[in-house]
Z-matrix of the N, CA and C atoms (Angstrom, degrees):
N
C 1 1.444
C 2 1.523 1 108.28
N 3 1.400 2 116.85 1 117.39
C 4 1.240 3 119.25 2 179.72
C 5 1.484 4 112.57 3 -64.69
N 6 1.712 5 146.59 4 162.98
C 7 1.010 6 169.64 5 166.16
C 8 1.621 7 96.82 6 -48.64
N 9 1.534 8 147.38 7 -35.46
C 10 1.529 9 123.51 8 174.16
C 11 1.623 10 94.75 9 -90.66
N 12 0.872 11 129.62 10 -19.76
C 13 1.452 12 135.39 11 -162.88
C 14 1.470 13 95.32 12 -69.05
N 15 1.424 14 129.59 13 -43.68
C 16 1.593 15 130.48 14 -161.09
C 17 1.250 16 90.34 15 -103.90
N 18 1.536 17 143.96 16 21.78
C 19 1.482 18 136.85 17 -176.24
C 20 1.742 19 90.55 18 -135.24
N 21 1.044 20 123.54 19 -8.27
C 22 1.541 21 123.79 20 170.04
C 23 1.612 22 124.34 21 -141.62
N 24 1.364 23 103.36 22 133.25
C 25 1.610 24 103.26 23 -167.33
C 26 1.574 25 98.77 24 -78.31
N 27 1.502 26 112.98 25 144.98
C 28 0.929 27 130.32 26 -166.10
C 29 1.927 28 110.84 27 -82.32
N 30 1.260 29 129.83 28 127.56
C 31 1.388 30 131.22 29 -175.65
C 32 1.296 31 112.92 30 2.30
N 33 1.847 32 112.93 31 -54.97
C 34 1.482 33 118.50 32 -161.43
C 35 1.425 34 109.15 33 -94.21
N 36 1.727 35 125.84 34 -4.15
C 37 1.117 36 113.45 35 177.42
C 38 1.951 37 106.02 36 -99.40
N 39 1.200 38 93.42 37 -30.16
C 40 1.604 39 81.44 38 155.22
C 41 1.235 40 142.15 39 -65.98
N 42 1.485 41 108.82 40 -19.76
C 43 1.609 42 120.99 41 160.62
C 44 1.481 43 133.61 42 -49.02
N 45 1.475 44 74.83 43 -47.48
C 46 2.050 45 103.38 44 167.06
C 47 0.984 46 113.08 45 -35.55
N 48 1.765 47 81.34 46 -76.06
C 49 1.507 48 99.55 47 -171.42
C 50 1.510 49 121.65 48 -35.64
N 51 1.278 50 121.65 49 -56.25
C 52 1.547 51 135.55 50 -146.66
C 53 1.954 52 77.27 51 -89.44
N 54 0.981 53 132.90 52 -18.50
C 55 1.747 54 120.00 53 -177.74
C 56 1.632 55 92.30 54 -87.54
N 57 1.311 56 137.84 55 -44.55
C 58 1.226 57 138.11 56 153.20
C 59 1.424 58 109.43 57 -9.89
N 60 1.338 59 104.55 58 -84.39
C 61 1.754 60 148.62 59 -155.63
C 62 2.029 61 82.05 60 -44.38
N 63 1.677 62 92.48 61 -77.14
C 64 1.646 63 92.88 62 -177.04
C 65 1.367 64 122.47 63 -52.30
N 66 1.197 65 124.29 64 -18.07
C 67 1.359 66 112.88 65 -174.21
C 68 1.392 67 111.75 66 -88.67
N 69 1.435 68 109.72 67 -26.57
C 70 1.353 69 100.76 68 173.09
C 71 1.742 70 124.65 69 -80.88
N 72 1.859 71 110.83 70 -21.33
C 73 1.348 72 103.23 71 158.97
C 74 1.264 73 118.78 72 -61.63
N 75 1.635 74 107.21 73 -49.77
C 76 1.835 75 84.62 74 161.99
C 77 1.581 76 154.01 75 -28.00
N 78 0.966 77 96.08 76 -48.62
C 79 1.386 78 117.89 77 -160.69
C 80 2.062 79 86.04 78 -93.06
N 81 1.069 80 132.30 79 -17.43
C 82 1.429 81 128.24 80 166.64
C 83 1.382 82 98.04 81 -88.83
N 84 1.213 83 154.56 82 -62.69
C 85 1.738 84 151.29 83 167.05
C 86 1.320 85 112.13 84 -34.74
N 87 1.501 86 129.64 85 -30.34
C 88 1.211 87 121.65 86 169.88
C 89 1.219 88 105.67 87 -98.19
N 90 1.119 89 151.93 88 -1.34
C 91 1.545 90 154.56 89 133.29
C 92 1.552 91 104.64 90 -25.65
N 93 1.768 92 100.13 91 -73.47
C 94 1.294 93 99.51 92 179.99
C 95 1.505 94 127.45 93 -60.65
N 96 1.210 95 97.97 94 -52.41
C 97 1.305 96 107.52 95 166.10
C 98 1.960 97 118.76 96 -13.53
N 99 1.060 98 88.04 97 -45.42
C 100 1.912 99 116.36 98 -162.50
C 101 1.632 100 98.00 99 -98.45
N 102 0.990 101 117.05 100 -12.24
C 103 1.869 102 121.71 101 173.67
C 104 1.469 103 94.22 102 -79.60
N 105 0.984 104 107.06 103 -39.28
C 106 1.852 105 101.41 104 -171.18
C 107 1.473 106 112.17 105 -53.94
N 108 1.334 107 116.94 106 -31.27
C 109 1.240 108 131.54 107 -176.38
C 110 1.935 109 105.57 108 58.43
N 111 1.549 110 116.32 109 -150.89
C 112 1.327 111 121.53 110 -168.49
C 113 1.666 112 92.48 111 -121.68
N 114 1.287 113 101.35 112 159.26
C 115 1.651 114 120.93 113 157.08
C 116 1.494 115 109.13 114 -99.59
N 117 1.585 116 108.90 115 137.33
C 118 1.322 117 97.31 116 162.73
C 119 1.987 118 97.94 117 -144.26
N 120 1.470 119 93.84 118 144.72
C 121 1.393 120 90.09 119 -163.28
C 122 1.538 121 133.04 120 16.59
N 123 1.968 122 97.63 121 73.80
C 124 1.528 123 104.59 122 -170.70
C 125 0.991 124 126.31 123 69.40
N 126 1.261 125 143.16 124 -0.61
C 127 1.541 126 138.19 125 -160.82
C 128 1.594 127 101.97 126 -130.34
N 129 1.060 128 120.20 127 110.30
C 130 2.015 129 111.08 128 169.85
C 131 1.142 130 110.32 129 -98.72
N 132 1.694 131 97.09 130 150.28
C 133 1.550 132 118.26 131 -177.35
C 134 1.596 133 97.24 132 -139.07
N 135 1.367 134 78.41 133 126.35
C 136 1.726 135 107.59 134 -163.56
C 137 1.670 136 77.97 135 -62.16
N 138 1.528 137 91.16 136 171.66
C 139 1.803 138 108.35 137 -174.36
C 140 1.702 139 90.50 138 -129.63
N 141 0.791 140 114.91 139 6.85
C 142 2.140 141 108.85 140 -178.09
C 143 1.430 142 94.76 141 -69.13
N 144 1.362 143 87.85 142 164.53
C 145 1.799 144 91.54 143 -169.71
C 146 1.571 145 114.30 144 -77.13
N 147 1.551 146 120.69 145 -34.45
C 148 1.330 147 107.15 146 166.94
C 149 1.580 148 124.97 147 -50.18
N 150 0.998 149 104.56 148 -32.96
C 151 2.192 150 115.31 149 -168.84
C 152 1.697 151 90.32 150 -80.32
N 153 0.858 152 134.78 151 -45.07
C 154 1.357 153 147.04 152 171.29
C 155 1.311 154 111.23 153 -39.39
N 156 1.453 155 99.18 154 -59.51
C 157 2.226 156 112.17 155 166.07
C 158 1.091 157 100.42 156 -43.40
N 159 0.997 158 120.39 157 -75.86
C 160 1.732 159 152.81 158 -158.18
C 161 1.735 160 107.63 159 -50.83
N 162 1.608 161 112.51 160 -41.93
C 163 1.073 162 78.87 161 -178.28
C 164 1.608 163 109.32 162 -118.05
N 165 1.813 164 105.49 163 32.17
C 166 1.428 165 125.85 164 149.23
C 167 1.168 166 124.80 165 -70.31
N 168 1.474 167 125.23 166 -37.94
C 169 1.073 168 142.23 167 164.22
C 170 1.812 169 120.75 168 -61.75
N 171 1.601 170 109.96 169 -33.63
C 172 1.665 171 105.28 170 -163.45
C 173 1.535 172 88.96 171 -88.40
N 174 1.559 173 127.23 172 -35.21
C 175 1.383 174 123.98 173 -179.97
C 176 1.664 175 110.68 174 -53.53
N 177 1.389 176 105.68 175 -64.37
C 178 1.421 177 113.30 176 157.23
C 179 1.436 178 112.01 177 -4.56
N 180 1.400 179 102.12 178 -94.43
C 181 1.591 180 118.85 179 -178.91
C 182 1.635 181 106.20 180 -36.76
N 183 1.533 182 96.20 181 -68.38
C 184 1.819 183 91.16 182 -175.56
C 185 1.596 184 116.65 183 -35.71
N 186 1.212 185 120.74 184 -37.98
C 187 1.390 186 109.04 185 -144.69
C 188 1.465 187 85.15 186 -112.62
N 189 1.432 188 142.16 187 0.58
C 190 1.383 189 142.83 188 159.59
C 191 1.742 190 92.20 189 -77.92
N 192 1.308 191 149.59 190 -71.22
C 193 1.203 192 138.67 191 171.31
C 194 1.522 193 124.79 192 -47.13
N 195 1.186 194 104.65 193 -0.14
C 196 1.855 195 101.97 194 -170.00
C 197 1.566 196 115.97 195 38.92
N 198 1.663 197 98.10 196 65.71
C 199 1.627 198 110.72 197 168.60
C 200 1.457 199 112.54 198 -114.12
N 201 1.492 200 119.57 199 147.84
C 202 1.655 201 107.20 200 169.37
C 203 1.215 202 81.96 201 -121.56
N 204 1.089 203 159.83 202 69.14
C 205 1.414 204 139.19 203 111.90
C 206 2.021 205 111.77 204 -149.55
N 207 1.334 206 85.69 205 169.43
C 208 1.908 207 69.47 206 172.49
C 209 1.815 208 99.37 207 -124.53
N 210 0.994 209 109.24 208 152.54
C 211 1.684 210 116.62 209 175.79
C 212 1.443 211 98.57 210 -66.49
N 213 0.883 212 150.59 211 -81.83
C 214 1.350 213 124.59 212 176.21
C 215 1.283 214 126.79 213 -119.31
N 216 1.336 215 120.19 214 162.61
C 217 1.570 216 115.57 215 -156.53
C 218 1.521 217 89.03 216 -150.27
N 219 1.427 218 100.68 217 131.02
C 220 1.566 219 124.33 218 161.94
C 221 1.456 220 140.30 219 -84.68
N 222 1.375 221 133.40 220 53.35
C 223 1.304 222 144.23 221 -161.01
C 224 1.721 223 88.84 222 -33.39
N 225 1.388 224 98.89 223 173.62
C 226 1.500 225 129.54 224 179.70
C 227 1.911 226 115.32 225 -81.14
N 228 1.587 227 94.43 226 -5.37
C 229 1.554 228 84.47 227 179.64
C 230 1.598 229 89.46 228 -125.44
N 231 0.994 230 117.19 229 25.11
C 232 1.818 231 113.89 230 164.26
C 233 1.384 232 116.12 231 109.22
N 234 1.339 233 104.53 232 -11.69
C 235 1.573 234 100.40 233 -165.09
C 236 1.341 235 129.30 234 -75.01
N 237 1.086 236 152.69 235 162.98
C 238 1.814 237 134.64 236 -177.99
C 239 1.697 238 82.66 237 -118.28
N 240 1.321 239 92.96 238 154.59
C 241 1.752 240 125.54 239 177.43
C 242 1.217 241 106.44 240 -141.41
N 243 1.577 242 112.96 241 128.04
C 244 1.279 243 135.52 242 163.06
C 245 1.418 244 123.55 243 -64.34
N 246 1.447 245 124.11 244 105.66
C 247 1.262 246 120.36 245 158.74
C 248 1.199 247 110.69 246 64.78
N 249 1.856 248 111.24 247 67.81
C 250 1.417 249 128.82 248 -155.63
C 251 1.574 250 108.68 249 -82.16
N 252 0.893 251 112.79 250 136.45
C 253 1.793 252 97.23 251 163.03
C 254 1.656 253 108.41 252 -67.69
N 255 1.489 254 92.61 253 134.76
C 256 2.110 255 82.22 254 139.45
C 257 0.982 256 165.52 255 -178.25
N 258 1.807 257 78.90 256 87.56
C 259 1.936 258 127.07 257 153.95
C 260 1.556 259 100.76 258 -52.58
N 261 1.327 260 100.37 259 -52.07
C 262 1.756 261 108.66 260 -160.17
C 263 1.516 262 106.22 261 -65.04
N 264 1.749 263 110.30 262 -42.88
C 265 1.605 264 116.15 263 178.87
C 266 1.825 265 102.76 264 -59.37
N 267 1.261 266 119.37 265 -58.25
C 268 1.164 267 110.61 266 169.59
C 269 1.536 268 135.39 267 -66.99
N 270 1.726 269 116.63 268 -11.73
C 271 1.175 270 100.73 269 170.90
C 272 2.027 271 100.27 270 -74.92
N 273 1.221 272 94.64 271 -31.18
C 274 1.783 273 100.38 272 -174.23
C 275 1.481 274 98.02 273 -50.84
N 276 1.719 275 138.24 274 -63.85
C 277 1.329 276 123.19 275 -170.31
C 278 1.673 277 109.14 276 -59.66
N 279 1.592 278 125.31 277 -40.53
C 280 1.728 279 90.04 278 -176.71
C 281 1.001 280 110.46 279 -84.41
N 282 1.548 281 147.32 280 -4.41
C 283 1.527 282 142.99 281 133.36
C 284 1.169 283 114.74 282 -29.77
N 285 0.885 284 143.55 283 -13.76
C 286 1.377 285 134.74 284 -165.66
C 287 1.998 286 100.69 285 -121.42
N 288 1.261 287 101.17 286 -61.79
C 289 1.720 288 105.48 287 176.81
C 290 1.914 289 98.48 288 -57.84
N 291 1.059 290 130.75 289 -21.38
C 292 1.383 291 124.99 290 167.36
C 293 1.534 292 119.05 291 -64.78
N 294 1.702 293 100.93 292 -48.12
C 295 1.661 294 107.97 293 -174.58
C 296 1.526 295 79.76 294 -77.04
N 297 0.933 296 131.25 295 -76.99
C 298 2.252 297 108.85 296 -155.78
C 299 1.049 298 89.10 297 -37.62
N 300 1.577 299 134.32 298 -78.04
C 301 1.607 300 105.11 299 -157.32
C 302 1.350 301 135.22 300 -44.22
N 303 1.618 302 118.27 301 -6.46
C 304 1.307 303 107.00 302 -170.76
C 305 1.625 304 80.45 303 -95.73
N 306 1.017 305 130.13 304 -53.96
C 307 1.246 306 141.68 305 -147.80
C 308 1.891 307 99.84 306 -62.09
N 309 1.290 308 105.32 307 -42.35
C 310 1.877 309 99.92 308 152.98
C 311 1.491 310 130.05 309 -59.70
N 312 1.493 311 109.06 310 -38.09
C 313 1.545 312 96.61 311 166.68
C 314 1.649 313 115.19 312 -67.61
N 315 1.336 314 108.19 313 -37.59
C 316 1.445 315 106.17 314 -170.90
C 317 1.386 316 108.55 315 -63.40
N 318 1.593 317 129.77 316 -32.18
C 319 1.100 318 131.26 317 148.77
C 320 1.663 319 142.09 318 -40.59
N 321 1.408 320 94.59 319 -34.47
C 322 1.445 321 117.83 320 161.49
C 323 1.563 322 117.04 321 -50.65
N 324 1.905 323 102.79 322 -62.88
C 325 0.792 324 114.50 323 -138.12
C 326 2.228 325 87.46 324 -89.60
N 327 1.002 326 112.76 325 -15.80
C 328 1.583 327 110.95 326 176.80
C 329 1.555 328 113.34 327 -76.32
N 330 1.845 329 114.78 328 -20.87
C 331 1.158 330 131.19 329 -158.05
C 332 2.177 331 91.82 330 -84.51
N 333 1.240 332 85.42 331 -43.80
C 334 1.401 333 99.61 332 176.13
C 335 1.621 334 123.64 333 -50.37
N 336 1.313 335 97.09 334 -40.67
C 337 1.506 336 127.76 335 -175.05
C 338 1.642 337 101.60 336 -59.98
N 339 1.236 338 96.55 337 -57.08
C 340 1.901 339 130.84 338 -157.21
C 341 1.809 340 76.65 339 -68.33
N 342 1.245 341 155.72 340 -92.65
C 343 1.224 342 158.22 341 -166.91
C 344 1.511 343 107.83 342 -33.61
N 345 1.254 344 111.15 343 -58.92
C 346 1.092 345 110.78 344 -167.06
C 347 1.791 346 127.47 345 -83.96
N 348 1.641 347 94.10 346 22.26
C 349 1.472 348 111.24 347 172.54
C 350 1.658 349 124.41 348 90.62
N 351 1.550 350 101.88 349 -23.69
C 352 1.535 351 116.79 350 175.43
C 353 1.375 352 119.59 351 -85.77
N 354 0.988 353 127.52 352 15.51
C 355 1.921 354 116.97 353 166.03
C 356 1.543 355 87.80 354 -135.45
N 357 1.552 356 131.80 355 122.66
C 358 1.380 357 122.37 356 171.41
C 359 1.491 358 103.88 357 -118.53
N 360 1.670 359 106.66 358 23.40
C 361 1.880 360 113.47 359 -177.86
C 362 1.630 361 99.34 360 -179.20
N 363 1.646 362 88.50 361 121.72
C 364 1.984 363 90.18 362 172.91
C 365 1.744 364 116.23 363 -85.24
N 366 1.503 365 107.04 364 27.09
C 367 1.532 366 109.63 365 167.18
C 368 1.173 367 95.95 366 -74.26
N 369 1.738 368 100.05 367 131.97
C 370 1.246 369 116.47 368 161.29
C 371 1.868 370 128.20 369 87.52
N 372 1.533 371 85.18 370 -5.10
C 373 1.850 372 102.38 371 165.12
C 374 1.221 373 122.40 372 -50.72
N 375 1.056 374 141.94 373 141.53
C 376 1.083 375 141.10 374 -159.69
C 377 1.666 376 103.18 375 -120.63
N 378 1.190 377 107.57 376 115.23
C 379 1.790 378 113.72 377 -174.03
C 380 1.715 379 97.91 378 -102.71
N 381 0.813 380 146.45 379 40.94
C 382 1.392 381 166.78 380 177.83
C 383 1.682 382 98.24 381 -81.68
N 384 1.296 383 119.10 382 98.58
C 385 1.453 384 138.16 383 -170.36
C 386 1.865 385 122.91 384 -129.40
């Protein structure tokens, strides 16, 4: 390997690279994507993986106490709720492990894209799950 040769990546390792580059904005856009979490009757529940714990854990609890509702409940954008159901907390967690799963295939399926030469920019992807 000549001396400019080891000071510049060669056509196909810059290719990499930039299939690298996209896969990892990907895989951060469907992150966010998945922060948005779901609405369910007005109320959002973030989908990030801590709130996700969190509200693995409060179902947990509920249904170890034999409660269907909680006296008050803190949505993901601040709000307090009176005397929550939670049907609704649990319909919100498999709503949510449903949208990531789509939102991983759709990830899959852009990652696929990104290899195979047809997406050379995730402007304008559509995370719609």
């Amino acid at each position: 390997m000549s001396a400019q040769e080891s000071w510049f990546a060669t056509q196909e390792q810059q290719a990499e690279n930039r299939i690298i580059q996209l896969q990892g904005a990907l895989e951060e856009d469907r992150k966010a994507a998945e922060a948005l979490g779901v609405t369910i009757n007005g109320i959002r529940y973030s989908g990030d993986p801590s709130n996700r714990a969190a509200l693995m854990e409060v179902v947990q609890f509920a249904r170890e106490a034999q409660l269907t509702e909680f006296t008050a409940w803190k949505d993901s954008d601040g709000q307090f709720h009176a005397n929550h159901p939670l049907s609704e907390v649990e319909q919100a967690l498999h709503s949510i492990a449903q949208r990531r799963g789509a939102l991983i295939a759709l990830e899959g399926q852009y990652q696929a894209q990104v290899v195979a030469g047809e997406i050379d920019s995730i402007e304008g992807l559509s995370w719609e799950a």
